[in-house]
BAPA-618783 format. One record per residue (C-alpha): x, y, z; residue in one letter; residue number from 0. Coordinates in steps of 0.25 Angstrom, whole numbers, plus 2048, in hexadecimal, padded with zeros to 3 digits. Layout:
N
    xx    yy    zz   resn   resi
     X     Y     Z      A    NUM
...
REM end
This chain:
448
    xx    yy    zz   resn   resi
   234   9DB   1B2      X      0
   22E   9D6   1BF      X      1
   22B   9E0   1C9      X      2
   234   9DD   1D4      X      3
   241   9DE   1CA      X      4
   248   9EB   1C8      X      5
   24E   9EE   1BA      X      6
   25D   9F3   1BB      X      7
   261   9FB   1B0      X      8
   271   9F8   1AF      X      9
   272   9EB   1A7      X     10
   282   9EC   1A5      X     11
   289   9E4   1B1      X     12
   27A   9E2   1BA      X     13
   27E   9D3   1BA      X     14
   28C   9D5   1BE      X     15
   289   9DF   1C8      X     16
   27E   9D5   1D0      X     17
   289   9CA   1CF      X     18
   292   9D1   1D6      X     19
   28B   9D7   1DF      X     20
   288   9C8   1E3      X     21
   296   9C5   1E4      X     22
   295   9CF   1EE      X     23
   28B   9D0   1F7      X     24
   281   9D8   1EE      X     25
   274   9D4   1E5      X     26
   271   9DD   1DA      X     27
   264   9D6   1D5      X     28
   25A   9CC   1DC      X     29
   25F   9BF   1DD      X     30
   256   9B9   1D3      X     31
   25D   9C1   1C9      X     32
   268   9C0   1BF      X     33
   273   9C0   1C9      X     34
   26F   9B4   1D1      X     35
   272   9AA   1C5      X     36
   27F   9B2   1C4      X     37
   28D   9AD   1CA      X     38
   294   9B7   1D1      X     39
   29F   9BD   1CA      X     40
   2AF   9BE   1CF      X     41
   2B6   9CA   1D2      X     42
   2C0   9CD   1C7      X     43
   2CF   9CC   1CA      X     44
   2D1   9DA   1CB      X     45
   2C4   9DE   1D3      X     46
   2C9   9D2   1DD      X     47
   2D7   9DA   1DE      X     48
   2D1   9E5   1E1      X     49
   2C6   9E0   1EC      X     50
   2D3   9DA   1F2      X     51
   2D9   9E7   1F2      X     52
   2CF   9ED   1F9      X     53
   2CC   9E2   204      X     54
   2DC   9E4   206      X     55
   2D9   9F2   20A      X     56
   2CD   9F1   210      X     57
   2CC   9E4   218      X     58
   2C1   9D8   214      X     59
   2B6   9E0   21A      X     60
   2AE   9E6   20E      X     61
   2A6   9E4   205      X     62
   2A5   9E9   1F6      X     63
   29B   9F4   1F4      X     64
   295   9F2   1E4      X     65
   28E   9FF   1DE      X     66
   280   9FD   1DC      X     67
   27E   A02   1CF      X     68
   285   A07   1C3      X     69
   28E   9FF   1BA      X     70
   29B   9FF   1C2      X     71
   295   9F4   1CD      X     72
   2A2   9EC   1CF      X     73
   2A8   9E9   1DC      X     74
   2B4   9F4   1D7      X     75
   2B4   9FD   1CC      X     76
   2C0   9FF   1C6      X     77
   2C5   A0B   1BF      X     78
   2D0   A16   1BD      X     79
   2CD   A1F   1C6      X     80
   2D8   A2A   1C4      X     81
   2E2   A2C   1B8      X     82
   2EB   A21   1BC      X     83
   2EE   A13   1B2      X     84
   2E7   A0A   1BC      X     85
   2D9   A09   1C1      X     86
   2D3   A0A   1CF      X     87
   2C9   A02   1D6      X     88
   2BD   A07   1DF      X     89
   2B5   9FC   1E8      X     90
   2A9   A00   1F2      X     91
   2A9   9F9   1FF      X     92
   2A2   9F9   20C      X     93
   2AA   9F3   218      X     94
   2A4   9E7   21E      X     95
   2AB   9E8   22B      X     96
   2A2   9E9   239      X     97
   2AB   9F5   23C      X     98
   2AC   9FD   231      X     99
   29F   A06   22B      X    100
   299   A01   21F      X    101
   29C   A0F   216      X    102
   29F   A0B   208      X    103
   2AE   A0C   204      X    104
   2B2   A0E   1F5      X    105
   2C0   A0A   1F4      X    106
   2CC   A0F   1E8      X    107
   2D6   A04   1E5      X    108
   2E2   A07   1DB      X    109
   2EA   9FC   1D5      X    110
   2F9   A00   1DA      X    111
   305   9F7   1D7      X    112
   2FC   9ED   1D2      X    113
   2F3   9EB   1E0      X    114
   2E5   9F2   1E2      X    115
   2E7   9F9   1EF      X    116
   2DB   A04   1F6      X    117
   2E0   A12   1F4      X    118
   2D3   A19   1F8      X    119
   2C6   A14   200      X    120
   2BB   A1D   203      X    121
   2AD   A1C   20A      X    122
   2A1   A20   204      X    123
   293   A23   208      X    124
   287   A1C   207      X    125
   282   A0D   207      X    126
   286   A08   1F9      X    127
   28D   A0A   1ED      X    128
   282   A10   1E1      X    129
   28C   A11   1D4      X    130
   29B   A14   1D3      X    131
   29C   A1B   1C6      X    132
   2A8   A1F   1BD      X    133
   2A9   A2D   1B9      X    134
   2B0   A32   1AC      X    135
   2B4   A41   1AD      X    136
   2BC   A43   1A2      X    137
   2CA   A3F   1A7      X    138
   2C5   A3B   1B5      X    139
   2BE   A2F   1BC      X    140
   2B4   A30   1C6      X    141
   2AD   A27   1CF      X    142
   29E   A29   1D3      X    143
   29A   A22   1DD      X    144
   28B   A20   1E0      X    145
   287   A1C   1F1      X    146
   277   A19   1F5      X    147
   274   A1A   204      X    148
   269   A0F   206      X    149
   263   A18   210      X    150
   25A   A23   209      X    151
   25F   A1E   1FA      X    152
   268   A29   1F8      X    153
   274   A29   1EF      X    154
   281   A30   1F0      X    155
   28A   A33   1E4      X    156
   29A   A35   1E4      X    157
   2A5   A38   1DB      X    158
   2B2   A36   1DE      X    159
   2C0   A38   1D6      X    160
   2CC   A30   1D9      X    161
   2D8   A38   1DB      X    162
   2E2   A2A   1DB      X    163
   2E3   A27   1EB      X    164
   2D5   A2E   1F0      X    165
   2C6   A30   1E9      X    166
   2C2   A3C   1EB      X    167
   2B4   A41   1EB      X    168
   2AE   A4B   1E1      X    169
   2A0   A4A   1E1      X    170
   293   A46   1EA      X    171
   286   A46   1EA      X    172
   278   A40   1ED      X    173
   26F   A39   1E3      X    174
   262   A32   1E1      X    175
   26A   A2D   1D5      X    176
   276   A2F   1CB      X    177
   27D   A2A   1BF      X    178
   28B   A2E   1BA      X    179
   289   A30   1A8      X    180
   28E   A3A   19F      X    181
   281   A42   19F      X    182
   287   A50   195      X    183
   28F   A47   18B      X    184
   29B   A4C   18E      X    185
   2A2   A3F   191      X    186
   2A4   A41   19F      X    187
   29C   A3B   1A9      X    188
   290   A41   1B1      X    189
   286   A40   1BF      X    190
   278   A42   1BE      X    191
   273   A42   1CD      X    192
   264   A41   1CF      X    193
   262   A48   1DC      X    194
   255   A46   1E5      X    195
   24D   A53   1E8      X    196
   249   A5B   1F5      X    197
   23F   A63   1FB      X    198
   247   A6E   1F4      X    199
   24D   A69   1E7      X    200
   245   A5E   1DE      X    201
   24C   A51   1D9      X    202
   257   A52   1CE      X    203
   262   A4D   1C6      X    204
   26E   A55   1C2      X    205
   27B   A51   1BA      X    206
   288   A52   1BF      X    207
   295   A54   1B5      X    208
   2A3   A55   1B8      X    209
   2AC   A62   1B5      X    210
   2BA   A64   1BB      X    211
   2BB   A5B   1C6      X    212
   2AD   A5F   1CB      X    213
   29E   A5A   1C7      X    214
   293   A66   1C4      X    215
   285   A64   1C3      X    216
   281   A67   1B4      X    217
   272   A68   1B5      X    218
   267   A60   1BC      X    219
   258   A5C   1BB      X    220
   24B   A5A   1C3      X    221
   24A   A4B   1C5      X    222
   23A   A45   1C8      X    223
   239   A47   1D6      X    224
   22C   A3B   1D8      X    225
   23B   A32   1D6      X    226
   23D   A2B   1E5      X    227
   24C   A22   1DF      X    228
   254   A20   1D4      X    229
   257   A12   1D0      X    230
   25F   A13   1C2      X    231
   265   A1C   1BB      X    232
   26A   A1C   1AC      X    233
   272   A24   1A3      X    234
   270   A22   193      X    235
   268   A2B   187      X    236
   25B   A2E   181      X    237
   257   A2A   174      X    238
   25D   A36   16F      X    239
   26A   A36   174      X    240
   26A   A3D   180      X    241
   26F   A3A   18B      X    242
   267   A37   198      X    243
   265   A2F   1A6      X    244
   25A   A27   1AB      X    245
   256   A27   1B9      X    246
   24E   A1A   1BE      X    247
   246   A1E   1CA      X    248
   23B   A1A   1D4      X    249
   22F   A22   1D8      X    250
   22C   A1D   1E6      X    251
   22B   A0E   1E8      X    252
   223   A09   1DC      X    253
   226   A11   1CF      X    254
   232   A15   1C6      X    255
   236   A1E   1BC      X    256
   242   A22   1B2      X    257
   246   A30   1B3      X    258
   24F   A36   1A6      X    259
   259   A41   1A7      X    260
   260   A47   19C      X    261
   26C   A50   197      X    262
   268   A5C   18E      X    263
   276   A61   186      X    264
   26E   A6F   185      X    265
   271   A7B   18E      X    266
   27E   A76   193      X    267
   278   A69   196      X    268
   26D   A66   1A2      X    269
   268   A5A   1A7      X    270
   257   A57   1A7      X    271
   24E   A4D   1AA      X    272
   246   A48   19F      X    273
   23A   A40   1A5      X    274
   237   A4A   1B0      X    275
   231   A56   1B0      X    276
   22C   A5E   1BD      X    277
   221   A63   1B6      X    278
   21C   A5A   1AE      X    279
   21E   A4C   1B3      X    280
   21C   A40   1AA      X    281
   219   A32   1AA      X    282
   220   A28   1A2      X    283
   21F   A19   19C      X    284
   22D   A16   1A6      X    285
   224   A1A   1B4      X    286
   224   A0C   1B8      X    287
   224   A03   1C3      X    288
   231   9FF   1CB      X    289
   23B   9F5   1C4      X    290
   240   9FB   1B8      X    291
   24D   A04   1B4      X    292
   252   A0B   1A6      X    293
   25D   A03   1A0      X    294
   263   A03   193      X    295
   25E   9FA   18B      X    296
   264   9FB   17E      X    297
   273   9FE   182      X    298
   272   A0B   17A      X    299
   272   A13   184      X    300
   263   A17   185      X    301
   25D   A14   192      X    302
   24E   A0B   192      X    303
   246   A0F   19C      X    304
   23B   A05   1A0      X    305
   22C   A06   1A3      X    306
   225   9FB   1AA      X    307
   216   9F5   1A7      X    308
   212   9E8   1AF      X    309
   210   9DB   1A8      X    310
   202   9D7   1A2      X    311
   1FE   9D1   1AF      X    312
   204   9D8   1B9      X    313
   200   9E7   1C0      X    314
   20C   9F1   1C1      X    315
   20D   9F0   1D0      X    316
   20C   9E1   1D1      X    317
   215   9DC   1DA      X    318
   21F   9D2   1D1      X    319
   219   9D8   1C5      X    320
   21F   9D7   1B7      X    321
   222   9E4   1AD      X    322
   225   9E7   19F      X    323
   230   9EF   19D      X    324
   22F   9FB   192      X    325
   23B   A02   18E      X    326
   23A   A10   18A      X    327
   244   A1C   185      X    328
   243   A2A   188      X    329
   243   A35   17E      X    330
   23D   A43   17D      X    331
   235   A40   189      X    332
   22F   A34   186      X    333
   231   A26   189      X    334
   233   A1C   17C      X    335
   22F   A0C   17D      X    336
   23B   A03   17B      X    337
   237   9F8   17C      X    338
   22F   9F0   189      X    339
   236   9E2   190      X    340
   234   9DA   19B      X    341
   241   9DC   1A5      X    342
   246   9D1   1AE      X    343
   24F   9D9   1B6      X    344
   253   9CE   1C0      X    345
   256   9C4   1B7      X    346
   25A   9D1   1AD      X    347
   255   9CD   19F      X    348
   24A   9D4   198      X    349
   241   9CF   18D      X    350
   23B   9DB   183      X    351
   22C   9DA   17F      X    352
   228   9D7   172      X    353
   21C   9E1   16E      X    354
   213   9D5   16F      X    355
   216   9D3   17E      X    356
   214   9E0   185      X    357
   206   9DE   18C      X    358
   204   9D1   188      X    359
   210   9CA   18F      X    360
   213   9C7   19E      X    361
   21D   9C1   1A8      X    362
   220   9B9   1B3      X    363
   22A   9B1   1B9      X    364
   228   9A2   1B7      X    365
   22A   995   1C0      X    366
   238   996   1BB      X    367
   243   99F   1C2      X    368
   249   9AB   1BC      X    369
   23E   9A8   1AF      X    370
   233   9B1   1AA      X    371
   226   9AF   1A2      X    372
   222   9B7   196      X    373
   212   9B4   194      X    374
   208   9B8   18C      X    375
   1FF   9BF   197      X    376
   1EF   9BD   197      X    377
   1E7   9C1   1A3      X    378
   1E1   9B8   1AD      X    379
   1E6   9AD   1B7      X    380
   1EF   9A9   1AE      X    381
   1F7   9B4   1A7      X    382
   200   9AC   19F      X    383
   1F9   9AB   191      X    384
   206   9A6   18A      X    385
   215   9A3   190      X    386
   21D   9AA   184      X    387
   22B   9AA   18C      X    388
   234   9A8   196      X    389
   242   9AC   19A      X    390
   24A   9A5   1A6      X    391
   258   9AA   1AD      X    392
   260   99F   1B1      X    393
   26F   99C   1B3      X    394
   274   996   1A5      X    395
   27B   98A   1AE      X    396
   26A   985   1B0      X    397
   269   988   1A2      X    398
   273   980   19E      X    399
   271   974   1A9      X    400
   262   974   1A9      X    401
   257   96D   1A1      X    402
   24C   975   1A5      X    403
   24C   981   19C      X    404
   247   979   190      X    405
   242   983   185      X    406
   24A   98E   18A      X    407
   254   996   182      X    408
   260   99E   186      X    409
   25E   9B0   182      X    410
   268   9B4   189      X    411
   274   9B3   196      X    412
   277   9BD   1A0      X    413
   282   9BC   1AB      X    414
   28D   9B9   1A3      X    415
   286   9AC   19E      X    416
   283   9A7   1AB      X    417
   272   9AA   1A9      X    418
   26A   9A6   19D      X    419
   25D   9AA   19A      X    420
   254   9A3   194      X    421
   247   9A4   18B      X    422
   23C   99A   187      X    423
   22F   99B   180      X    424
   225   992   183      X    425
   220   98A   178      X    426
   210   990   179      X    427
   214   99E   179      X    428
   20B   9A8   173      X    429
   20F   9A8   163      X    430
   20A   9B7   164      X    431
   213   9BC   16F      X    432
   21F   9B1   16F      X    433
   22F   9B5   16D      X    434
   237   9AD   166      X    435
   243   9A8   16D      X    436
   24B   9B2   165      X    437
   242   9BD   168      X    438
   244   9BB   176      X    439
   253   9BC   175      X    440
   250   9C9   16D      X    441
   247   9CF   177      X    442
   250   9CA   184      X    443
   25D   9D3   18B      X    444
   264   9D2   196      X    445
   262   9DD   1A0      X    446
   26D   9DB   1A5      X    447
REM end
């Protein structure tokens, strides 16, 4: 992973998400990416009927607000909000009219006698839409709604129920960062808040549950207060089953770290944090540089968290530098090897190591665009002992077209078809170090 890439840890919908952010105004990645080889996708028929709908009532001057993260990124989430047969629809929007304030509106639509038509339309605070989240509490549906104010980075959560005409507010607080799962296993969904600290009261996290129309605090736990932001944050398990969350962070400007909270079933259940203790604070292997966020590797529910060395070649804080990417688990306080890849977050592929490669192999982009180098690396003017692989991104219409990709292979296709990557092995690679074709394929994976 090049240095000036950040790794996202959602791989389910990322590409959907950048393409139609670009069908409307917004870029989810560098244009170098994955997205820019992507066509721009279409509005469905029922999301143009309710867009319609909602330009009926509004007038032409909006634009769609998209949340920012999450897995519900569409332009209008679509769900049954109350006990009625049919669903609803919510849409964020800012006015773009020269006379109207540029507060952000979320707006109900109900499907009555056939015809999409506004029934409640609502302003919100902040600068942008975070997440929008739907809440299982037994027999009722909530909608969580996350707003960041790009001012001071500060975050603002609310919860809302629909009543059938109105949504009506039941919960809301500040965060530094917050993620809706069922934390106590009893099927129902949960808030854990991480909440910056005061001169007063040090930084924590505390989960929220629902009981009888209300949300309770069920316990809460000291957070690592050298933590400055909160980039990602996971739900999933340890290795032995237990549930827990991963916090992504940053301390200050040049270093990161993964923070792990957990739910103990003892003592009536309490929430703790298992990489920080105020009195005896610990180092770990995931202490790394910027660029790299837990993700679940393995779709088992597990999360990875990643640790970042620099290439041979290269010094950790060497502008445009390359890392190695090693994968740990945690369990009973200690964090387990995975396994150790090169990511490509851009163009979202990664390739694991073989054990041979790991401090013997480099990278670097070639003269080509969208392709990498794999080398054998030696010191000196001249790094690149032996050329062992390289993988190119390119629109599967140049592939198909063009005569100049002699020697390479198809592994794999992204974006609905639309992108190929595409692998070669020069002919004097190093017989001690080189991948067959089908190795290659083996040790490739989408990102996302």
């Amino acid at each position: 992973m090049s240095g000036g890439g950040n790794l996202k840890g959602l791989r389910k919908g990322l590409a959907a998400a950048a393409a139609a952010l670009l069908l409307l105004g917004g870029c989810a990645f560098p244009q170098s990416g994955v997205e820019s080889l992507l066509a721009a996708p279409r509005l469905s028929e029922e999301q143009s009927e309710i867009y319609s709908a909602l330009v009926r009532e509004t007038g032409n001057d909006i634009k769609l607000l998209y949340p920012q993260r999450g897995e519900n990124r569409s332009a209008f989430l679509v769900i049954n909000l109350d006990e009625e047969a049919t669903d609803e629809a919510v849409a964020f929007y800012q006015s773009t009219s020269v006379n109207v304030t540029s507060s952000i509106h979320m707006a109900v639509l109900d499907k009555l006698d056939g015809e999409w038509r506004s029934v409640h339309d609502i302003s919100l605070e902040g600068s942008q839409v975070e997440d929008a989240s739907v809440m299982r509490e037994g027999g009722s549906v909530l909608l969580a709604v996350g707003l960041t104010y790009s001012s001071d980075n500060a975050s603002l959560l609310k919860i809302y129920s629909f009543s059938g005409r109105t949504m009506d507010e039941m919960y809301s607080e500040s965060y530094q960062a917050k993620i809706i799962c069922d934390m106590d296993g009893d099927d129902r969904d949960d808030v854990v808040l991480v909440s910056s600290g005061t001169e007063e009261v040090s930084a924590f996290a505390k989960l929220l549950v629902y009981e009888d129309g209300h949300f309770l605090e069920k316990g809460r736990a000291i957070t690592d207060p050298t933590i400055t932001q909160y980039s990602s944050i996971l739900s999933g398990y340890l290795k032995n089953g237990q549930r827990a969350v991963y916090l992504d962070a940053y301390r200050g400007s040049t270093a990161m770290t993964t923070e792990i909270l957990a739910y103990a079933e003892d003592s009536g259940g309490y929430l703790m944090n298992l990489t920080y203790d105020a009195l005896s604070v610990k180092s770990y292997p995931v202490d790394r540089p910027l660029g790299a966020e837990s993700v679940d590797l393995n779709n088992d529910s597990v999360i990875e968290v990643p640790g970042l060395t620099a290439m041979p070649g290269y010094e950790a804080d060497q502008a445009g530098a390359f890392f190695l990417t090693t994968w740990y688990n945690f369990l009973d306080g200690e964090y387990q090897k995975v396994k150790s890849s090169y990511v490509n977050a851009s163009q979202g592929y990664m390739l694991d190591f073989p054990a041979e490669w790991e401090g013997r192999v480099s990278v670097r982009k070639s003269a080509q665009s969208n392709e990498t180098l794999f080398y054998e690396y030696q010191e000196g003017d001249n790094p690149v002992k032996s050329e062992l692989l390289y993988i190119q991104m390119v629109k599967r219409s140049d592939w198909e077209s063009s005569a100049n990709y002699s020697g390479y292979e198809v592994i794999s296709s992204s974006g609905g078809g639309q992108i190929v990557y595409l692998a070669r092995i020069p002919a004097g690679a190093d017989p001690a170090l080189r991948m067959t074709m089908e190795e290659v394929k083996k040790n490739f994976s989408r990102y996302y």
